[in-house]
C-alpha angles and dihedrals in degrees: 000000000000087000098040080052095049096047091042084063097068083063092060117109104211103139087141105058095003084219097138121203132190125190129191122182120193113200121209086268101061086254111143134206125188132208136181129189120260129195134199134200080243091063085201086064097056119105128211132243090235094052092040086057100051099038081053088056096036089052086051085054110255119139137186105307091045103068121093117162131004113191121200132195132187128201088235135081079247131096102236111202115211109273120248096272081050098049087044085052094050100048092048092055110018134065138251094240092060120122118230116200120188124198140188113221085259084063097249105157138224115185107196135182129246093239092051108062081025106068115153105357126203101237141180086263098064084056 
């Protein structure tokens, strides 16, 4: 995973802040989506690696049940959790038995749990 990941990261667009991220979500079948992140000059238009990687997966037609693992790397020595969109994204299509596996671009690892980075989610039910 830690190579796919690497190379995935040369496909990020990050000229603005040059912070590359690379996203890759297996689904229960094996399947795999990739996302990258990719900027724009209006930062609100910018999408991240994480939620290019599941909408990949969700306009294949995948749904909940069917992601297992979603891998991020980030271009830094540090470990980079998913941003808070992201985070929203994650808890509205993904499960709470999904492992989240975080990596620095030297391929140190962080495995962390749903709950952990979910906490307090905005659901259907406070609509």
């Amino acid at each position: 995973m830690v190579e796919n990941l690497k190379l995935l990261l040369n496909n990020a667009y990050a000229p603005y802040s040059n912070y590359r991220v690379a996203a890759i979500v297996v689904m229960s079948n094996g399947e795999m989506f990739k996302g990258v992140n990719v900027e724009n000059a209006s930062y609100g238009a910018a999408i991240c690696a994480e939620r290019n990687a599941i909408n990949s997966a969700v306009s294949n037609g995948y749904r909940n049940n069917d992601f297992k693992e979603l891998h991020i790397m980030v271009d830094s020595d540090k470990i980079g959790y998913p941003c808070f969109i992201c985070r929203q994204t994650i808890s509205e299509l993904c499960n709470d038995k999904m492992r989240i596996v975080l990596y620095t671009s030297k391929g140190e690892q962080v495995d962390v749990l749903y709950e952990e980075i979910i906490i307090n989610p905005f659901t259907k039910d406070n609509l």
